[in-house]
C-alpha positions in Angstrom: -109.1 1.4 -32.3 -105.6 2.7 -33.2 -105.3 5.7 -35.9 -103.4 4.9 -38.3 -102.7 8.6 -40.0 -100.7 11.2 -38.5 -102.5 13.5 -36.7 -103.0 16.9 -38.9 -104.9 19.8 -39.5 -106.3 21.5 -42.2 -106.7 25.3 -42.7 -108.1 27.3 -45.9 -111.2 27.2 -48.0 -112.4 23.8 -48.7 -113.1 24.2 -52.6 -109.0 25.5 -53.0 -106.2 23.8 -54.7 -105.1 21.2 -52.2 -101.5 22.1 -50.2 -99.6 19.2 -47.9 -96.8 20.9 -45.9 -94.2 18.5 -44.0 -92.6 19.1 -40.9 -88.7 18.6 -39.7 -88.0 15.9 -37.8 -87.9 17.2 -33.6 -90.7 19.9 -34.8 -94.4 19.7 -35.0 -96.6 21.0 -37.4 -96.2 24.3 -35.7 -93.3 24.8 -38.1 -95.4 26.0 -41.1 -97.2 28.5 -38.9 -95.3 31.7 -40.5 -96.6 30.6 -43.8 -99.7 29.7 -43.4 -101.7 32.6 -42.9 -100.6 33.7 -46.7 -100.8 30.2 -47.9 -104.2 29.5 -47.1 -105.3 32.2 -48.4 -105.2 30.3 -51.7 -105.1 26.9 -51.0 -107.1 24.1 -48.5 -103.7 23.3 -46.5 -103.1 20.4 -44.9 -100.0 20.3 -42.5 -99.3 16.8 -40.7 -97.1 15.6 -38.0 -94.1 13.6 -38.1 -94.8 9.8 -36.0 -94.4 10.5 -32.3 -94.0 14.6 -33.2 -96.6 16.6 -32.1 -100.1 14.4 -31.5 -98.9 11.7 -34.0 -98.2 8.4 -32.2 -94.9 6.7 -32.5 -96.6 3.3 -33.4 -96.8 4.6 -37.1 -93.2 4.0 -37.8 -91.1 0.8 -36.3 -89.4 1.9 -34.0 -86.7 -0.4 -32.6 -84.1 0.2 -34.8 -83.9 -3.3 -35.9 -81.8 -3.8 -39.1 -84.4 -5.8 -41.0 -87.2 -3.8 -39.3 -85.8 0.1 -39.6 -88.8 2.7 -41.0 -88.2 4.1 -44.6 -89.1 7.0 -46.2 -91.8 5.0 -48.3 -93.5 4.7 -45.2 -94.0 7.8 -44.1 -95.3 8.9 -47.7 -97.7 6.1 -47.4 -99.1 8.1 -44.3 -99.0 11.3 -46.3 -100.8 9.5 -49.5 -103.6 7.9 -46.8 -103.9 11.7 -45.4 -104.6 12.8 -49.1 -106.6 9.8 -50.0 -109.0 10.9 -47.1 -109.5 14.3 -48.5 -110.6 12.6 -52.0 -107.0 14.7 -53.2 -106.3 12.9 -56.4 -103.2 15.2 -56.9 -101.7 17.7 -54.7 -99.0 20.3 -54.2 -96.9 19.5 -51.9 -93.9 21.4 -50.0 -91.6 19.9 -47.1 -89.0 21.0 -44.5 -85.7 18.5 -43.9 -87.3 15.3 -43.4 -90.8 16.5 -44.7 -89.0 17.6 -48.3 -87.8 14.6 -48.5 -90.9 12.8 -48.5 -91.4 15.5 -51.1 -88.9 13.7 -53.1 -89.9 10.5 -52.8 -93.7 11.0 -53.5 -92.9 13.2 -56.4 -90.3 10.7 -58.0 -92.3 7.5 -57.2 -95.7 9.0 -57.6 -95.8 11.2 -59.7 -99.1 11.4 -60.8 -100.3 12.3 -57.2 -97.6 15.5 -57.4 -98.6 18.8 -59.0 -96.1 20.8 -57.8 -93.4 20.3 -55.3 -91.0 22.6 -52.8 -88.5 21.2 -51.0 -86.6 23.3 -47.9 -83.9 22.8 -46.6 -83.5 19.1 -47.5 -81.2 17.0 -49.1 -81.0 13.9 -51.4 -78.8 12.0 -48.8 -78.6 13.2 -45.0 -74.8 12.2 -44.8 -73.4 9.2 -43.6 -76.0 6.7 -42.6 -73.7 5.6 -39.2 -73.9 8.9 -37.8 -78.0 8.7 -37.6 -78.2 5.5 -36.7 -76.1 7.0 -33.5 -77.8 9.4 -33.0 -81.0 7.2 -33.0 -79.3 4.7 -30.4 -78.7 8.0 -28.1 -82.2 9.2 -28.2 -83.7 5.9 -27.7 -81.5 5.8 -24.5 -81.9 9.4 -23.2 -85.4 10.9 -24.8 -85.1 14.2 -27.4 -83.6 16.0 -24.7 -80.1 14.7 -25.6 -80.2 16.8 -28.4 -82.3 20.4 -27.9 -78.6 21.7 -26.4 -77.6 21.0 -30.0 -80.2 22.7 -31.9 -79.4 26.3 -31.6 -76.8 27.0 -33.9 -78.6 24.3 -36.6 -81.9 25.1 -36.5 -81.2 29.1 -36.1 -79.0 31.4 -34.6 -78.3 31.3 -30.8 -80.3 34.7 -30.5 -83.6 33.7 -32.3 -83.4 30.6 -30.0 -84.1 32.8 -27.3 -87.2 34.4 -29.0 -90.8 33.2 -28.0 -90.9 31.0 -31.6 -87.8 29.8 -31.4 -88.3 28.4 -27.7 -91.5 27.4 -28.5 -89.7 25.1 -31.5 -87.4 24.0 -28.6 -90.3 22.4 -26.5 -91.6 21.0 -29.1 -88.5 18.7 -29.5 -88.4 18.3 -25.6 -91.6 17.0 -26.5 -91.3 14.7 -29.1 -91.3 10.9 -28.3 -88.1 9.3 -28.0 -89.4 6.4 -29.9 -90.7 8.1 -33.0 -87.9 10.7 -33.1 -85.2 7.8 -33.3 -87.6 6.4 -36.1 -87.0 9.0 -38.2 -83.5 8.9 -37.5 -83.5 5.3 -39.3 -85.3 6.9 -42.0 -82.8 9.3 -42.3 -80.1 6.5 -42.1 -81.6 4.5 -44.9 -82.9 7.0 -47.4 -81.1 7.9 -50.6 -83.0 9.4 -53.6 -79.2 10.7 -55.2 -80.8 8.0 -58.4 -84.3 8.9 -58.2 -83.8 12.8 -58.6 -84.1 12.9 -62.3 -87.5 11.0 -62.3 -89.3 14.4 -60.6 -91.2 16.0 -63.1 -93.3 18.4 -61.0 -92.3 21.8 -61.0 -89.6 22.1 -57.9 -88.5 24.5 -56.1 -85.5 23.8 -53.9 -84.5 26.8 -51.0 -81.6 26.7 -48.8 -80.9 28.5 -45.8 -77.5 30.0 -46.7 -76.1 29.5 -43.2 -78.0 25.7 -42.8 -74.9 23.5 -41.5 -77.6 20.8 -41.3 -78.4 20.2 -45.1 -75.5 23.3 -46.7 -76.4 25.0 -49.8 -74.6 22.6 -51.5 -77.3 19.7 -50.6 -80.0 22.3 -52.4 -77.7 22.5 -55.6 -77.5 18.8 -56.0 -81.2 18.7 -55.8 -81.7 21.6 -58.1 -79.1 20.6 -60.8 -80.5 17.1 -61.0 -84.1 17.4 -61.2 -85.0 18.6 -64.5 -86.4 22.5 -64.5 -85.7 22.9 -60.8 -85.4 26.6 -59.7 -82.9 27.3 -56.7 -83.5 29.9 -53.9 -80.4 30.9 -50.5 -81.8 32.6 -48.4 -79.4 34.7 -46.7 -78.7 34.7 -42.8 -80.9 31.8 -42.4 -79.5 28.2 -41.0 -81.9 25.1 -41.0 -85.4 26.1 -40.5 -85.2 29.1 -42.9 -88.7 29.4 -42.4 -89.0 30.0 -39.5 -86.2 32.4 -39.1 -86.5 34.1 -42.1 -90.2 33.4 -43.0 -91.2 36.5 -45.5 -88.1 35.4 -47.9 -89.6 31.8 -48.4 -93.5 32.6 -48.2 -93.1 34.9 -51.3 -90.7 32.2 -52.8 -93.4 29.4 -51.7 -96.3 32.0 -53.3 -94.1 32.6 -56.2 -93.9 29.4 -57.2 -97.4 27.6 -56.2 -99.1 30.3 -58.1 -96.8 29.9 -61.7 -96.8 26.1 -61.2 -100.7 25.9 -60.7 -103.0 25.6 -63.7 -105.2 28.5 -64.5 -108.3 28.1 -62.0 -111.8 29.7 -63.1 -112.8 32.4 -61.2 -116.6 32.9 -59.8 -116.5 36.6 -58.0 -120.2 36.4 -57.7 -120.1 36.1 -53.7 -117.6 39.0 -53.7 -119.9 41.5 -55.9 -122.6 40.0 -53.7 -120.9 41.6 -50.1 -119.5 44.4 -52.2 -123.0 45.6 -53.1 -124.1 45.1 -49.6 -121.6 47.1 -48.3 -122.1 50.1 -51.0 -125.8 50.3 -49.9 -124.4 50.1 -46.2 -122.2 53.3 -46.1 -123.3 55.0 -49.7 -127.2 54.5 -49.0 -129.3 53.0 -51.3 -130.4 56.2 -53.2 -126.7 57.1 -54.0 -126.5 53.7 -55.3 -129.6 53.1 -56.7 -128.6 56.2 -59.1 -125.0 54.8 -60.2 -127.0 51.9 -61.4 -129.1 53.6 -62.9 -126.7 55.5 -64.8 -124.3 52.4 -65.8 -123.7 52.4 -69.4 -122.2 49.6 -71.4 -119.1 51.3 -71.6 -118.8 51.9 -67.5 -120.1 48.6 -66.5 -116.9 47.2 -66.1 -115.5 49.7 -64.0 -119.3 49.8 -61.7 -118.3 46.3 -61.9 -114.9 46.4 -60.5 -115.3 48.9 -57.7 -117.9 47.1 -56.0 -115.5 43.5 -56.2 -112.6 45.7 -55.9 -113.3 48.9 -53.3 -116.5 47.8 -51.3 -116.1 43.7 -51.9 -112.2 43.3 -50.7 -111.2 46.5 -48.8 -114.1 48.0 -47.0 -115.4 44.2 -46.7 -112.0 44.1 -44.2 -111.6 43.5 -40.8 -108.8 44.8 -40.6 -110.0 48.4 -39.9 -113.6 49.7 -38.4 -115.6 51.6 -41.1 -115.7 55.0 -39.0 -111.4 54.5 -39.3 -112.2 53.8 -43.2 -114.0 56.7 -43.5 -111.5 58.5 -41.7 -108.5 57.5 -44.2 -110.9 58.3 -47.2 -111.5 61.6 -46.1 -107.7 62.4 -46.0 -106.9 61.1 -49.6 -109.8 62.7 -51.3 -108.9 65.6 -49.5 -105.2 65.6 -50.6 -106.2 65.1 -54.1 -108.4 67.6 -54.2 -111.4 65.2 -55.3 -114.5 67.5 -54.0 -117.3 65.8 -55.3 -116.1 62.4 -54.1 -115.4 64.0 -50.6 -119.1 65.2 -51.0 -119.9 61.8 -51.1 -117.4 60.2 -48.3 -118.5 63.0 -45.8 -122.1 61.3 -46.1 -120.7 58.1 -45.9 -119.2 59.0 -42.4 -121.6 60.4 -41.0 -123.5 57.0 -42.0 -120.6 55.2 -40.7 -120.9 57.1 -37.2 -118.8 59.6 -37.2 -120.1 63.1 -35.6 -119.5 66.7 -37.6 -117.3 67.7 -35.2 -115.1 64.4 -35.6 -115.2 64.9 -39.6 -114.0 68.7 -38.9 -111.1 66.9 -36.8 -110.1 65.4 -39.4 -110.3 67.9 -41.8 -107.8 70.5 -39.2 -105.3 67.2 -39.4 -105.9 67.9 -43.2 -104.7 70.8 -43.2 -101.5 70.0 -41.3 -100.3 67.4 -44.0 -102.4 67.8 -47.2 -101.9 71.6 -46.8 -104.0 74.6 -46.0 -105.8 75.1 -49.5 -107.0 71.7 -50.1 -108.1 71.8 -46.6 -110.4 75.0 -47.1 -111.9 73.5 -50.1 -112.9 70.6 -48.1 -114.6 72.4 -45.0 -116.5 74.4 -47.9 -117.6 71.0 -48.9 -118.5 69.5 -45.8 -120.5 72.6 -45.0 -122.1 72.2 -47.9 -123.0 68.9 -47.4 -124.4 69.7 -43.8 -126.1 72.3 -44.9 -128.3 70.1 -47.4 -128.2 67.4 -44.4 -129.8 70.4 -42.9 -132.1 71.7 -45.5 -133.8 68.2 -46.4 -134.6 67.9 -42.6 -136.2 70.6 -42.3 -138.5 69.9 -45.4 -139.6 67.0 -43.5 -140.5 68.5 -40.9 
């Protein structure tokens, strides 16, 4: 049985606000792969490919270029709608690249219940004259994508990126792309107008432009921006068509930025964090030392006991970014600089619960002493010696 969705993938925490990210046409959902490590932190994204792009098939669009039988752009947000539809997404943000954005357009102008929010890069309301991509389709149907990857450095990015391993990565994906569904989209392009349609959007927009795009100019982004009511307008400086990709940090925070003051307030259950926070206190601190804090929480602390076990022990020593003995390590060296003894006290226990060895927590107080200064170094090794020596002491009374 033929699919009839575009292949796509979906990344994120299930129960998170839903995120539908288009691609460009001659590019695969690999695209959106600088932004979505930071977008899915926050949201259950789903990125799709374009028909015959990546692992879509072409048979999703018509593809012979027939005047009464060219795709539209309606068609390809029926596949994105179907794609939502599956995920029960009653209403989505949404954010697009070229092509992508404008399905963006057209599903927040003609659906607009279905749109919460919308971002649109590097796209335009008209692609230019409708003859030129209908040539362009005619010359990819007769000589695959490759006619045109000599073309795309210099529009997609500069001539140097193109030679990095993302932007020749990008470059195989068009070498990749069906010749069918790539000159599909080119009809799509040929056809689709949504000049008219603009001031119908009533999700919050944000439009970017690559400042160096010579593909959809800056201008493109201002006639989007200035016609759909509340839009906000980003250039992003020394970036051409796929802004993105080239420049991704500048629109990540914009993309961030603007799904997070667009998104209604969502209610916030930090149970599981407090949960692995706790766990992780008992872990390094032991349970005695915690047992004890508890003990001593008072109405007027239990906020702050509270927030450092979400805060400290739930979201950064949870990490996996770092080991805990490398933690414990970095802890050492800010209490130390700060001259916080009786938390040092504490800390040097913890490392030695964290494995490391005396003589490694003596280590790091000598590199102390280099760049926190001699002083606040002493003071620590007369804690840590005190702290060994009741390490020392309680042994013994076990024995």
């Amino acid at each position: 049985m033929t699919d009839t969705r575009p292949h796509h993938d979906l990344t994120g925490p299930a129960p998170a606000p839903p995120l539908i990210l288009g691609p460009s046409i001659g590019t695969s959902l690999a695209v959106w792969e600088p932004q979505l490590p930071a977008l899915a932190r926050e949201h259950r994204v789903l990125r799709w490919d374009l028909p015959g792009h990546g692992r879509s098939p072409a048979a999703l669009l018509p593809s012979d270029g027939s005047a009464d039988g060219s795709a539209t752009i309606d068609q390809l947000a029926d596949l994105v709608l179907r794609l939502a539809d599956d995920q029960g997404w009653e209403r989505f943000a949404y954010a697009g690249i070229s092509i992508g954005g404008a399905v963006g357009l057209y599903l927040a102008a003609h659906h607009p219940d279905r749109v919460g929010c919308l971002a649109v890069v590097c796209s335009s309301a008209r692609f230019g004259d409708p003859a030129v991509w209908r040539e362009r389709a005619a010359l990819v149907r007769a000589e695959g994508t490759e006619a045109m990857v000599a073309s795309r450095p210099g529009t997609w990015f500069s001539h140097r990126f193109a030679q990095s391993p993302v932007g020749s990565a990008l470059i195989e994906d068009l070498r990749a792309t069906d010749r069918a569904g790539y000159a599909a989209c080119c009809d799509v392009l040929a056809a689709y107008d949504m000049t008219a349609d603009l001031e119908r959007i009533t999700a919050p927009t944000l439009v970017v432009a690559g400042r160096d795009d010579p593909a959809t100019p800056p201008a493109h982004a201002r006639r989007i921006a200035d016609a759909v009511p509340g839009a906000s307008l980003l250039e992003i400086a020394g970036a051409a068509h796929l802004a993105g990709v080239e420049r991704p940090e500048a629109v990540t925070a914009a993309l961030l930025a603007h799904l997070s003051s667009a998104a209604p307030p969502q209610p916030v259950d930090d149970t599981p964090r407090h949960a692995a926070g706790m766990a992780v206190r008992r872990a390094v601190l032991g349970d005695a030392h915690v047992d004890r804090a508890v003990a001593r929480t008072t109405p007027f602390t239990a906020r702050f006991q509270d927030f450092i076990t979400r805060y400290a022990w739930g979201e950064i020593w949870t990490g996996d970014g770092l080991d805990r003995r490398t933690r414990s390590c970095i802890t050492l060296t800010a209490l130390i600089a700060h001259g916080h003894d009786a938390e040092l006290a504490m800390h040097i226990r913890a490392a030695l619960t964290n494995g490391l060895t005396r003589e490694e927590i003596g280590e790091v107080l000598l590199q102390s002493a280099i760049y926190c200064g001699v002083p606040a170094a002493n003071s620590a090794f007369a804690t840590a010696q005190r702290v060994f020596d009741e390490i020392d002491a309680d042994s013994d009374s076990d024995d």
